[in-house]
MARMIZA-641133 format. One line per 5 residues: number of its first residue (from 1); for each residue z, x negated, y of N, C-alpha, C. Coordinates in pm, whole numbers, plus 50000, padded with zeros to 5 digits. Layout:
N
NUM) Z X Y Z X Y Z X Y | ...
//
This chain:
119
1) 83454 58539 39248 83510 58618 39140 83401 58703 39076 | 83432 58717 38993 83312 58804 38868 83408 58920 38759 | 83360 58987 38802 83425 59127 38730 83339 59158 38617 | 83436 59227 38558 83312 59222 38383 83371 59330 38313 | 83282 59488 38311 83325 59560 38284 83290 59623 38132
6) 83367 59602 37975 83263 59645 37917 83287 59822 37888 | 83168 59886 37791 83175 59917 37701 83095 59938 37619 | 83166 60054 37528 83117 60057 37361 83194 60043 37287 | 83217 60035 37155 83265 59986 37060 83321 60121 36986 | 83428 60076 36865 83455 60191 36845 83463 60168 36705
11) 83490 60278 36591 83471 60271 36402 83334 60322 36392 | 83285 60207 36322 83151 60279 36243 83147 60213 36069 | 83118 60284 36002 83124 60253 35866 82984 60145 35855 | 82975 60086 35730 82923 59942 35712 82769 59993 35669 | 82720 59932 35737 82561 59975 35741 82521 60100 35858
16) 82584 60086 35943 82575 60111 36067 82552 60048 36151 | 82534 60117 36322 82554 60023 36443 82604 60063 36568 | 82620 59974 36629 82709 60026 36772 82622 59931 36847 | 82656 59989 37009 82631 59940 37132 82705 59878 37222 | 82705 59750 37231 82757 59709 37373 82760 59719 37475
21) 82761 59731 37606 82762 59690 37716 82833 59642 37817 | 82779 59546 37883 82859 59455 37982 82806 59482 38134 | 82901 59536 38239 82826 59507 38372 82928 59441 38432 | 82811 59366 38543 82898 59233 38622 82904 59311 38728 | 83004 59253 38843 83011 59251 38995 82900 59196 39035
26) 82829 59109 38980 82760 58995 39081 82587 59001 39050 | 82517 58990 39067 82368 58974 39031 82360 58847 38940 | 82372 58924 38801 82380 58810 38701 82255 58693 38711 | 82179 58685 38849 82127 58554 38864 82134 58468 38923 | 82353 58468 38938 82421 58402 39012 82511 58362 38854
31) 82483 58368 38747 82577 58318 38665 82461 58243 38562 | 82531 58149 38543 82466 58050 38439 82418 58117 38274 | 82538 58193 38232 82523 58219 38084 82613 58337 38080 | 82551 58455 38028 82643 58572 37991 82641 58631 37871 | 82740 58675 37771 82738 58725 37666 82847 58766 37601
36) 82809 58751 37446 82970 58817 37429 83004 58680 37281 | 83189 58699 37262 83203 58664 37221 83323 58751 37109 | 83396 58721 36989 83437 58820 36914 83563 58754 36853 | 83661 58814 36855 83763 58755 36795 83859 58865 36683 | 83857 58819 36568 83915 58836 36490 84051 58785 36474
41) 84130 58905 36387 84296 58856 36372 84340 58759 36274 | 84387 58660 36364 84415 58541 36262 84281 58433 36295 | 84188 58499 36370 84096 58359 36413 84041 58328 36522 | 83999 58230 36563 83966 58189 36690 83840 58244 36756 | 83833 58248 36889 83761 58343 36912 83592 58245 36955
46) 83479 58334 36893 83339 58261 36859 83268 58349 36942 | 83120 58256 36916 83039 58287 36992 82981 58426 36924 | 82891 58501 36952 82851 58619 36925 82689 58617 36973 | 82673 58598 37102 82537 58621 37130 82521 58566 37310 | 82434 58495 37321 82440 58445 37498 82325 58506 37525
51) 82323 58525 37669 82150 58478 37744 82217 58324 37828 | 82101 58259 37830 82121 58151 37926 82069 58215 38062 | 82069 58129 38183 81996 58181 38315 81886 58170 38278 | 81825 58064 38187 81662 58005 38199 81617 58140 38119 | 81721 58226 38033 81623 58402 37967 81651 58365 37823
56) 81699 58233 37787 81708 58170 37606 81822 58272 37540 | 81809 58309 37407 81879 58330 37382 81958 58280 37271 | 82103 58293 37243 82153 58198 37114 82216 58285 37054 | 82235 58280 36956 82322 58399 36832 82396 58273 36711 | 82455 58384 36724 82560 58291 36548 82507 58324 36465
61) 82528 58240 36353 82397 58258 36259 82437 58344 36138 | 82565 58430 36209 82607 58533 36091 82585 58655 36117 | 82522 58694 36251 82435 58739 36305 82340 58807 36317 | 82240 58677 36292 82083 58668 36310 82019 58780 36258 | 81916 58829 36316 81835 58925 36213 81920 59080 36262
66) 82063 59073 36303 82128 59174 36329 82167 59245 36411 | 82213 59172 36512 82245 59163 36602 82115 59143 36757 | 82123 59235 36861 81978 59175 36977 82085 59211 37088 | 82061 59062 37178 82116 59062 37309 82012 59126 37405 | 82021 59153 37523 81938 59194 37623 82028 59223 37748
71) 81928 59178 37863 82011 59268 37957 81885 59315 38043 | 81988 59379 38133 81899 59449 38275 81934 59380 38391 | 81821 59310 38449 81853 59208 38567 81908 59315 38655 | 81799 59482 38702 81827 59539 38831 81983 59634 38792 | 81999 59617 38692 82177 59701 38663 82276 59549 38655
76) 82208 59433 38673 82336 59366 38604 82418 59379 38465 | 82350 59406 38374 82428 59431 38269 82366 59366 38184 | 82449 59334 38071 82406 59303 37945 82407 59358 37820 | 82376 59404 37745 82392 59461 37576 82418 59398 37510 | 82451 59441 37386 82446 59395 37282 82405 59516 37184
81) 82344 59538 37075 82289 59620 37019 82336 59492 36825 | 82430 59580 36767 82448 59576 36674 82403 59660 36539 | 82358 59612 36429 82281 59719 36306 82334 59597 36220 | 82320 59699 36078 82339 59695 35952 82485 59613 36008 | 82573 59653 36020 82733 59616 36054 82769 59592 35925
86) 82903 59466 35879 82964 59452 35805 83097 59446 35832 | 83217 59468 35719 83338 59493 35752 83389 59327 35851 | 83336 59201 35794 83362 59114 35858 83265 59066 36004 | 83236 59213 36083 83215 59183 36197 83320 59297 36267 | 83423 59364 36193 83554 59374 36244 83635 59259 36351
91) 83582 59281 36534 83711 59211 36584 83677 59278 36696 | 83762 59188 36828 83723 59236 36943 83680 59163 37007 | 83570 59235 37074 83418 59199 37155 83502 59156 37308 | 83423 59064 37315 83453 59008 37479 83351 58976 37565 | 83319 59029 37660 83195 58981 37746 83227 58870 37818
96) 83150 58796 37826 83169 58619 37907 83051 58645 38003 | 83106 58540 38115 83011 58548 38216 83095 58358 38260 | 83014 58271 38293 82992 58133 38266 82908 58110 38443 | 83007 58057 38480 82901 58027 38610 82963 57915 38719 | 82877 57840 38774 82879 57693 38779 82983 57723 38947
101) 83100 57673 38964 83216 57676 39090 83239 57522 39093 | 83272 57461 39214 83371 57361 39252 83350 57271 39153 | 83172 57266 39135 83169 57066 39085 83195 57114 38908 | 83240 57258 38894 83200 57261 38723 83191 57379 38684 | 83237 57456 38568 83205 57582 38518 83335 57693 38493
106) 83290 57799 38548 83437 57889 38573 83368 57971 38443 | 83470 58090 38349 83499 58130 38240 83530 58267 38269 | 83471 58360 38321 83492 58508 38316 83524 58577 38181 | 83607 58656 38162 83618 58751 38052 83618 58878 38083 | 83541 58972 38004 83606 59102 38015 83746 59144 37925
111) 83819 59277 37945 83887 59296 37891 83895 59329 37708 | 83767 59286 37659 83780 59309 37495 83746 59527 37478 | 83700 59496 37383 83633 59638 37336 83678 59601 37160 | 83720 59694 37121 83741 59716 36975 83639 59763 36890 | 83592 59671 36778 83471 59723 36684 83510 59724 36550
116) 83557 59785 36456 83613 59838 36325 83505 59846 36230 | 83445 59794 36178 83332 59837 36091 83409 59917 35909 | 83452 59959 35864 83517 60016 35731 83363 59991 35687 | 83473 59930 35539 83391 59949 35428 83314 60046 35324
//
């Protein structure tokens, strides 16, 4: 089992930024891929930002340039560090934690953090 605690989040007006954070139960160099993902009302919920185990990182490309993942191996945690925010990165943040069980891949979530960006 993998516990996934976040926070952060919160209203910040557009051209701002907020902070993520994610900490695991486990020594995230027991999980394959951790990050976050974001779901908006009325849409399905996307990728946002990973680390892989190998240290890679991947971002959505609506994103890029904006958004920096990072974590801390000796806290177990992960960030996310958001700037220049737009109203359509209004949803809620989910930390994922991805790690290889019983011959395939188990799907951790945290409980979602609320991010409001106003226009």
């Amino acid at each position: 089992q993998v516990q996934l605690v976040e926070s952060g989040g919160g209203l910040v007006q557009a051209g701002g930024s907020l902070r993520l954070s994610c900490a695991a139960s486990v020594s995230i160099f027991t999980i394959n891929a951790m990050g976050w993902y974001r779901q908006a009302p009325g849409k399905q919920r996307e990728l946002v930002a990973v680390f892989t185990r190998g240290g890679s990182t991947n971002y959505a490309d609506s994103v890029k340039g904006r958004f920096t993942i990072s974590r801390d191996n000796a806290k177990n945690t992960v960030a996310l560090q958001m700037n220049s925010l737009k109203p359509e990165d209004t949803a809620v943040y989910y930390c994922n934690a991805r790690r290889a069980e019983n011959f395939g891949f188990r799907d951790y979530w945290g409980q979602g953090t609320q991010v409001t960006v106003s226009s």
